[in-house]
SESE-44241 format. One record per residue (C-alpha): x, y, z; residue in one letter. Coordinates in steps of 0.5 Angstrom, whole numbers, plus 500, padded with zeros to 3 digits. Example, Ala and Ser with C-alpha at 12.3 -4.5 7.8 and 13.67 -1.06 7.14 Angstrom:
<recs>
525491516A;527498514S;
</recs>
This chain:
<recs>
106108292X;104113297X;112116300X;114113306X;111120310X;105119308X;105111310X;108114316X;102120318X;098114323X;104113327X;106117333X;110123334X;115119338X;115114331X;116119327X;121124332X;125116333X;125115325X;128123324X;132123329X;135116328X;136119320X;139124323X;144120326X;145115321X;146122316X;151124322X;154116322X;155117315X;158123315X;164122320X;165115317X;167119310X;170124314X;174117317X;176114310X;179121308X;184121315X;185113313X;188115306X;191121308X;194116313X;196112308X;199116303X;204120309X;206113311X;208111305X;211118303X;215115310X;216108307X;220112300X;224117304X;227112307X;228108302X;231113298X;236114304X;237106305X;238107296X;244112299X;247108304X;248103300X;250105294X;256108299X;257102301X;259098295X;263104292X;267103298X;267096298X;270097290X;274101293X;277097297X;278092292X;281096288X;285098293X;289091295X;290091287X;294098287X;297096293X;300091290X;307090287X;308086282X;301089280X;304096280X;311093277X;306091271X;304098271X;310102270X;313096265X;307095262X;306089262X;299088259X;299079260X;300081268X;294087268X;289083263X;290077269X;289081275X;284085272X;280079270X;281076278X;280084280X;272083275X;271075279X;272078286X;268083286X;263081282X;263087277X;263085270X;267091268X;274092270X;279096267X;286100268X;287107266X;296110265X;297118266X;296118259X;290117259X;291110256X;286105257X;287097259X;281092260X;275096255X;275099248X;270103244X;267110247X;267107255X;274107254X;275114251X;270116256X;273114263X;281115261X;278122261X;275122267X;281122272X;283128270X;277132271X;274129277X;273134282X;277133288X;277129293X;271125289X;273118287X;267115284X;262119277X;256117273X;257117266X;252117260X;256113254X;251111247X;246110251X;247107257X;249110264X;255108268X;257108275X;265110275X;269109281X;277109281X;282107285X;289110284X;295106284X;301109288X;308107287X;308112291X;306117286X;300117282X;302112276X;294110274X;288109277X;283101278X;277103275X;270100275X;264101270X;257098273X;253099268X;246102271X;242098267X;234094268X;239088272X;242093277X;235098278X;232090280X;238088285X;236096287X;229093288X;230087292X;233090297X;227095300X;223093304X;216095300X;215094292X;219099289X;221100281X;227102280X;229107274X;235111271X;233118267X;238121263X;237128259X;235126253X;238130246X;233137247X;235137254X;229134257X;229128262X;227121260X;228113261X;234111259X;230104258X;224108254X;219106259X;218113261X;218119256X;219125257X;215130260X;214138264X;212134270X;219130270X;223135268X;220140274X;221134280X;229132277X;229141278X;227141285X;231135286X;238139285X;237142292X;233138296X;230132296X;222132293X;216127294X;211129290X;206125285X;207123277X;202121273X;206116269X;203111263X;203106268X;198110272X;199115277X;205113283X;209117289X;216118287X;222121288X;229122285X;236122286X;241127282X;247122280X;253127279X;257127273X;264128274X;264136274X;258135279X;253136274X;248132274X;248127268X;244122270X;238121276X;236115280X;227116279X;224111285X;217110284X;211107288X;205106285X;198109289X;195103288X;199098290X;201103296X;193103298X;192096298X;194094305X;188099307X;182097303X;180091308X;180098314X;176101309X;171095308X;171094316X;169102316X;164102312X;161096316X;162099322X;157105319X;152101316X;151097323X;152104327X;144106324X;142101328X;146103335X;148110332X;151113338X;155107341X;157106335X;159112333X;163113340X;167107339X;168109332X;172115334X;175111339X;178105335X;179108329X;180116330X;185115335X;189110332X;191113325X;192119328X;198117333X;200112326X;200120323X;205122328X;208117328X;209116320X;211124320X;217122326X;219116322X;219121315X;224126319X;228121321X;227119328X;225112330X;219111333X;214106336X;206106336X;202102341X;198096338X;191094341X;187090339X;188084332X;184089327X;186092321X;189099325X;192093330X;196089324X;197096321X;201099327X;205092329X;207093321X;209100322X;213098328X;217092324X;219096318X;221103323X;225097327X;228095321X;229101318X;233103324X;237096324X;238097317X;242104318X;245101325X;249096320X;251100314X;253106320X;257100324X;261097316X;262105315X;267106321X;269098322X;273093318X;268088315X;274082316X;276083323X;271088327X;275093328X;275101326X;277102320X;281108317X;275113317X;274111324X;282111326X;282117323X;276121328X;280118332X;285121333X;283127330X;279128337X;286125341X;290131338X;285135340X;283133347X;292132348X;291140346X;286142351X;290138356X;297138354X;298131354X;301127348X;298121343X;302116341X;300112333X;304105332X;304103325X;304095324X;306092317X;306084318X;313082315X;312076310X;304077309X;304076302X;307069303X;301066307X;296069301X;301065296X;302059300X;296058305X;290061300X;287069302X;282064307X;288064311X;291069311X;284072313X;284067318X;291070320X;289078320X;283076324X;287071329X;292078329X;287083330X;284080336X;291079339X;293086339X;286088342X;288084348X;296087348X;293094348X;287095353X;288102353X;289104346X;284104340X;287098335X;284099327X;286095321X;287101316X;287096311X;291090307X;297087313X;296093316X;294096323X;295102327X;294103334X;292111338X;295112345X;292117349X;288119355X;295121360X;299114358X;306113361X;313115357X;315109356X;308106355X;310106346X;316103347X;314097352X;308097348X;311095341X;316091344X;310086347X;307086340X;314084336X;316079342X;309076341X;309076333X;315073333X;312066336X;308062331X;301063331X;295058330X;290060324X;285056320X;289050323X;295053320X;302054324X;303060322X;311064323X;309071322X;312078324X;311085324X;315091324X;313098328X;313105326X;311111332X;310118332X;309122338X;303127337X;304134338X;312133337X;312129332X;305133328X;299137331X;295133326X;292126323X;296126317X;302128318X;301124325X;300118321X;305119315X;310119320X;309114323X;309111316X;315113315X;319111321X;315103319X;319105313X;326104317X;324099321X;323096316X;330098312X;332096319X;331088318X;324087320X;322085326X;323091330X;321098332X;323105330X;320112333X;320117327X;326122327X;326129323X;332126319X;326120316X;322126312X;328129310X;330122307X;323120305X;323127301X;330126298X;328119297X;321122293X;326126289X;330122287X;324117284X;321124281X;329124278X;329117276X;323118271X;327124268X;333120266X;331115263X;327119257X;333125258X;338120256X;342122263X;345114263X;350111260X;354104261X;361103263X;364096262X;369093266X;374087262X;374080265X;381077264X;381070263X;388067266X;389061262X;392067256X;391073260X;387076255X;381080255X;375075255X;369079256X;366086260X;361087265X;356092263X;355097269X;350103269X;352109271X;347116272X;350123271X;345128274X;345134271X;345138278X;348132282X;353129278X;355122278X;349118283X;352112285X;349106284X;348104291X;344110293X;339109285X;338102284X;334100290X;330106289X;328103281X;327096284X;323099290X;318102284X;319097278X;323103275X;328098274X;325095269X;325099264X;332102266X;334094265X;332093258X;335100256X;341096259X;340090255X;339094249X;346099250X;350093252X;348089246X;349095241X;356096244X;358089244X;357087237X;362092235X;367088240X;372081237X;367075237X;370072243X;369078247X;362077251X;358081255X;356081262X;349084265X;346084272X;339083272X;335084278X;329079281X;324084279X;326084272X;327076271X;321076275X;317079268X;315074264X;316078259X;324078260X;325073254X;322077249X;326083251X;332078251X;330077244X;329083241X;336085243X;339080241X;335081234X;336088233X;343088236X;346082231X;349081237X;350072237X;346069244X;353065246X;357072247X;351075252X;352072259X;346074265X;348075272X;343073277X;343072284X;340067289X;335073291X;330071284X;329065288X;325067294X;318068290X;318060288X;324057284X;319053279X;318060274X;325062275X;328055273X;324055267X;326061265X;334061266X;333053262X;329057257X;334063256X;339057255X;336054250X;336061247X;344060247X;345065253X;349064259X;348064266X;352066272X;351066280X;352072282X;355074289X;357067290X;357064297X;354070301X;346067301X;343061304X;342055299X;348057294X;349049293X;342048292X;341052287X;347049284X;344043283X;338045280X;340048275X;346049270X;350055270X;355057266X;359062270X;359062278X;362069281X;366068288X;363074292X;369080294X;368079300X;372072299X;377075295X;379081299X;382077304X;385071300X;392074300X;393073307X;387069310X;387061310X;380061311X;379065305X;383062301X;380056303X;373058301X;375060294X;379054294X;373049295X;368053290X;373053285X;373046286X;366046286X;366049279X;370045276X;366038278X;360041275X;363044269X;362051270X;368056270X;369062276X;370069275X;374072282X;370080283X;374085286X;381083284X;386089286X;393086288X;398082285X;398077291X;391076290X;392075283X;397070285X;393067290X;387066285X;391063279X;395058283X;387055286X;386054279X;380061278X;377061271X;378069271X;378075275X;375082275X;378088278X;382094278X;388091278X;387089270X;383096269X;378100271X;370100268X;371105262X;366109257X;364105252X;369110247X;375107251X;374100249X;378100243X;383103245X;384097251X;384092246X;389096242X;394096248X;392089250X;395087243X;401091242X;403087250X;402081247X;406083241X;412084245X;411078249X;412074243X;417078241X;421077248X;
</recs>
C-alpha cells in the first residue's frame, strides 16, 4: 500500500499544510499531556510525603499521650497509702492485687513493681532482670525507654513511688509487637504499615517480626534518622514504598530499637489513575480541537495540581492550609480530599495539644499547664513588683467516697468541685494537679487580703454537702498558701510551700486554711530527716524495749508488763516516742518496726514466770495488714511464748476504715488463744459500740480519767461506770497512769481489775526485770511473815 503522502499528493496544499499542522499539534497536545502526567505524579508523590510526615507526627503525639496516660495511672496507684504501706512491709498478696487492678484499668497486660533493690514484683525471667536495672541508669528527667528482651522490644514507663522518698517505681511493659504496630495503623488516616526494627547480632537493622531482612538501605536511613527526620524510598520484598523511621531511645538514649512506617507507591498512587485515564482522554480528544483543548488543559489541570503542590509543601512544614475546590472532577475531589485530611490533621493536633495541658476528668489545666502558669506569674509579678498567690487544695476524706460510692462517683465529685471553684475564683487560674488535689494562681494585682477571704469562701462552701451522681456527698478540704516572691521566686519551691503549709493545715484538724511559714520547712526538713533516721535505726538496732508491770489488785502481784519501745539516737540521744511514732505510721515504717517489737517482746517474756503476760500496742496501720496474723505466729513459734500469755492492744482508730475486716481478724486472733484489749478507753466516739460487737479480754481506762479520779466526783464516776461496764460483759480493767496513793485508793475501792504506772514502778530495761520480781518476792516473804 502506497504511504499515507503519496495517497495524500492529489490533495491540496491547504490539506496538506492542515494535516501537518494538526500533526504538529497533535504531537505538541501530546507532549504537554506527558509533561501533564509527570507533574501529576510529582504532585502525588509530595502529597503523600505530606500525608507520612504528619502521620509520623501524629505517631509522636500519641505515643506522648499514652505515656502520660500510664503515667497517670501509675501515679494514682504510687500515691496511694496502703499501696505504698505494701511497699515498704513487702507485702507481696496486697501489690499482686493492686498490680492486677493497676493491668485491668490501664488496659496494659504487663504491669509490675520494681523496690531499691532492683528487686521485681509482677514478672519473672529475663524482662524482670532487664527492668529492675532500668531505674538506675534511666537518664534524668526521662521516665519511659525502649528495651530489647530475647527478641522482643518493650516500651517501658515507670512511675515512682513516693513515701515521700523514693521506695520503688510502678512500671509498665508494652510489648511492641504486630498487635501494637496494627493499633498504630488504625489510628492514621491513610493506609499505613507499622514495623519495629531492632539491631540485629552484626549490628545491622532488621524487623523484629523477620518480614523485613536486613540491608544498607535500611541501615543508611535509620542513620539519617538519628538527627532529623528522613523521608526517602525502600525497595522492600513487598515492592518499593515511601517510609520513614522514628529512633526509640534506650535507656542511656541510645537508640535500641526504631519505629519504620511505610507507604507502598502503589497504593499511595492509586487514587490518581482515574486523573490520569481522564489525562490521556483529554489528549487524545485534543487532536480534533488541539488549541482548545490544549488551553483548557492547562487551565484546569496545570493550575490545579500546581496550587495542590504548595499546598501539600505547606501541609509538610507544618502549617495548615487550604486549596480552592472547582469543579466535581478528579483534581475537584482531590483538593476537597486534601482539604479534609489538612482539617483533620490540625484538629488532631488541637486535641492532643488540649489533653497535654488539660486534665481529661475535669477540663481543667492540669500541672503542666499550671506550672506555665505560674512560671509566667512569677515573672510578670518581677517586672511589676506585684505578688502571686498558689493555694494548694487537699479534699478531707476523698478515699471514703471512692470506698464507699465507686470511683464513677468520686469523679462525678471531682468534676462537681472543679466546676465550683471555677465559679469562686474568677479571677484566678483553678487546675487539678491530679488525684483530690487542685491548686489555684492569684495574679494580675489581686487585693492582700483576696488568699485569705478566698480560702475561707472555698472551706465554708466545702463544708456544705454537695450534690453528685445523685449522691449527697459531705465533703471538705484543707488549704495551704504561699505567697510568691516572699514565700519562693520560683514554681516549685512556690508550690512545694504551698504543699507544705496543706501539711499543717491538715495536722491542724482539717477543714481549714494555713499560710506557709519558714518554721514549716524548717519542720518539713527535720521531719525528712528524721524518716531518713528511722530507716537507719531499724537495720543499726538503734531500738530497744522497756517494760512497764501491770500489778493486779486482787494480790497485789505483778500480772503482766506492757512493752514500750524506745529509740536511742546515736547524735540525739533518747527521741521520744510521741515525736518518732507518727512519722513510722505516716510512712508504713511502722510496720516493720512493729514486728520486730512483737518478736523482742515474745523473746523477753518467755523467759518470765508463766503467769506473767505481755502487752503490745499495735497501730491500725499494722492490724490493717493482712499479714498480721502470721507475724503473730511466727512469734509466738519461734519465741515459745503460749498465745494466753500475749495480750494485743488496740484502739478504737482501727475501726475507721470499715469494722467487717478488722472484727475478723481480732476473732481470729482469739481463736489463736491471744488476748485483746481496748486501749484508751472512753476517749472515742462509738467505745459501746465496739464493745458489743466484739469480746475483749482487757478494757484500758484512759489517763485522763485516772488523773482526776482522787479528787474529782465526775471522774471517778466515769471510772466507776466502766468498771461496771466491764464486769457485766466479763472483761477485766486495767487503770493507766496510776501515781498517787489516793488514786490507788480511789480505784481499788470501784472494783479496777489492775493498774499501770509510776506509783508501782517505772518502765525498766528488759535486764532489770529479774531483779523486780526478786524484790516483788522478798515483799511478799515478809508480808507473810508479818
Amino acid at each position: 500500500m502506497p504511504p499515507i503522502w503519496s495517497r495524500l499528493r492529489f490533495r491540496s496544499l491547504r490539506t496538506r499544510l492542515a494535516v501537518l499542522y494538526a500533526a504538529l499539534f497533535g504531537v505538541a497536545l501530546i507532549g504537554i499531556a506527558g509533561v501533564t502526567q509527570v507533574i501529576v505524579q510529582d504532585a502525588a508523590r509530595t502529597s503523600v510525603m505530606a500525608e507520612l510526615s504528619a502521620s509520623g507526627t501524629v505517631y509522636d503525639r500519641l505515643w506522648a499521650l499514652r505515656e502520660r496516660s500510664l503515667a497517670s495511672a501509675a501515679d494514682v496507684l504510687a500515691h496511694d497509702f496502703g499501696f505504698r504501706s505494701a511497699i515498704a512491709s513487702g507485702d507481696r498478696s496486697t501489690i499482686d492485687s493492686a498490680l492486677v487492678s493497676l493491668r485491668n484499668r490501664a488496659g496494659v497486660p504487663l504491669a509490675m513493681v520494681v523496690d531499691e533493690d532492683g528487686a521485681v514484683i509482677g514478672v519473672h525471667g529475663p524482662l524482670a532482670a532487664a527492668v529492675g536495672q532500668l531505674p538506675f541508669v534511666l537518664a534524668d528527667g526521662r521516665r519511659d525507654a525502649v528495651i530489647s528482651v530475647d527478641g522482643a522490644v518493650y516500651r517501658i514507663i515507670l512511675s515512682p513511688i513516693l513515701a515521700p522518698t523514693e521506695i520503688g517505681w510502678v512500671a509498665f511493659a508494652i510489648r511492641l509487637d504486630g498487635g501494637e504496630m496494627r493499633s498504630l495503623e488504625r489510628l492514621s488516616a491513610i493506609p499505613l504499615t507499622a514495623t519495629i526494627l531492632q539491631r540485629t547480632a552484626t549490628d545491622h537493622w532488621a524487623a523484629a517480626d523477620g518480614s523485613i531482612p536486613a540491608n544498607p538501605q535500611l541501615d543508611r536511613l535509620v542513620r539519617e534518622s538519628m538527627g532529623r527526620r528522613t523521608l526517602t524510598t525502600l525497595d522492600l520484598p513487598g515492592g518499593a514504598a515511601f517510609a520513614l523511621v522514628k529512633p526509640l531511645h534506650g535507656p542511656g538514649g541510645e537508640a535500641s530499637a526504631a519505629l519504620l512506617i511505610r507507604y507502598p507507591h502503589g497504593s499511595a498512587l492509586a487514587q490518581y489513575r482515574p486523573l490520569q485515564i481522564g489525562i490521556g482522554l483529554a489528549g487524545l480528544m485534543g487532536l480534533i480541537l488541539v488549541l482548545l483543548a490544549s488551553g483548557r488543559l492547562a487551565s484546569s489541570i496545570a493550575r490545579p495540581i500546581a496550587v495542590l503542590d504548595r499546598a501539600a509543601k505547606a501541609l509538610e512544614a507544618g502549617e495548615y492550609t487550604e486549596v480552592p475546590v472547582e469543579g466535581a472532577d478528579e483534581i475537584g475531589r482531590l483538593a476537597d480530599s486534601f482539604n479534609r485530611m489538612s482539617a483533620e490533621i490540625v484538629e488532631r493536633e488541637h486535641r492532643i495539644t488540649h489533653l497535654a495541658f488539660h486534665d481529661s476528668l475535669t477540663g481543667l489545666p492540669n500541672r503542666v499547664s499550671f506550672r506555665q502558669a505560674l512560671e509566667q506569674a512569677i515573672a510578670r509579678a518581677a517586672r511589676t513588683g506585684g505578688e502571686v498567690a498558689v493555694l494548694c487544695l487537699d479534699l478531707d476524706g476523698f478515699k471514703g467516697v471512692n470506698d464507699t460510692l465507686g470511683h464513677p462517683v468520686g469523679d462525678a465529685l471531682l468534676r462537681r468541685i472543679g466546676a465550683l471553684l471555677v465559679e469562686m475564683a474568677p479571677d484566678g487560674m483553678v487546675s487539678r494537679l491530679g488525684g483530690d488535689e487542685y491548686a489555684i494562681v492569684l495574679a494580675n494585682g489581686f487585693l492582700a487580703d483576696r488568699p485569705r477571704v478566698l480560702a475561707q469562701q472555698i472551706v465554708d462552701a466545702l463544708q456544705e454537702p454537695l450534690q453528685a451522681a445523685g449522691h449527697v456527698i459531705a465533703s471538705g478540704t484543707s488549704i495551704g498558701i504561699a505567697i510568691g516572691p516572699v514565700d519562693g521566686d520560683d514554681p516549685d519551691l512556690l508550690l512545694k510551700n504551698a504543699d507544705l503549709a496543706l501539711y499543717r493545715a491538715k495536722q491542724d484538724g482539717r477543714g481549714t486554711f494555713r499560710f506557709f511559714e519558714p518554721a514549716l520547712d524548717e519542720a518539713a526538713r527535720k521531719r525528712r530527716q528524721l524518716e531518713l533516721d528511722l530507716r537507719k535505726a531499724l537495720k543499726n538496732n538503734e531500738f530497744q524495749l522497756n517494760f512497764q508491770p501491770v500489778v493486779a489488785l486482787k494480790d497485789d502481784a505483778i500480772s503482766g508488763f506492757e512493752a514500750l519501745l524506745r529509740w536511742n539516737h546515736p547524735n540525739r540521744g533518747r527521741v521520744p516516742p510521741t515525736e518518732f511514732i507518727p512519722v513510722a505510721e505516716e510512712t508504713g515504717l511502722i510496720v516493720a518496726i512493729g514486728e520486730w517489737v512483737l518478736h523482742q517482746a515474745c523473746r523477753a517474756a518467755v523467759e518470765w514466770p508463766d503467769h506473767v503476760r505481755i502487752a503490745i500496742n499495735v497501730s491500725p496501720l499494722q492490724f490493717r495488714n493482712t499479714g498480721f496474723q502470721t507475724i503473730v505466729l511466727q512469734a509466738l513459734a519461734q519465741s515459745g511464748l503460749a498465745p494466753g500469755r500475749l495480750e494485743i492492744e488496740i484502739t478504737e482508730s482501727v475501726f475507721l476504715d470499715g469494722e467487717g475486716p478488722v472484727v475478723a481478724m481480732l476473732h481470729r486472733l482469739r481463736d489463736m488463744g491471744v488476748r485483746v484489749a481496748l486501749d484508751d478507753f472512753g476517749t472515742g466516739y462509738s467505745s459501746l459500740s465496739y464493745l458489743r460487737k466484739f469480746p475483749f479480754d482487757k478494757i484500758k481506762i484512759d489517763r485522763s480519767f485516772v488523773t482526776a479520779v482522787a479528787y474529782d466526783d465526775s471522774a471517778a464516776a466515769i471510772v466507776r461506770a466502766i468498771v461496771q461496764l466491764a464486769e457485766a460483759l466479763h472483761m477485766e480493767t486495767t487503770a493507766e497512769g496510776v501515781e498517787s496513793d489516793d488514786q490507788l485508793a480511789r480505784l481499788r475501792g470501784q472494783g479496777c481489775s489492775s493498774i499501770q504506772g509510776y506509783l508501782f514502778s517505772r518502765p525498766l530495761a528488759e535486764d532489770r526485770i529479774e531483779a523486780l520480781f526478786d524484790r516483788c518476792a522478798e515483799q511478799t516473804a515478809v508480808s507473810r511473815a508479818a
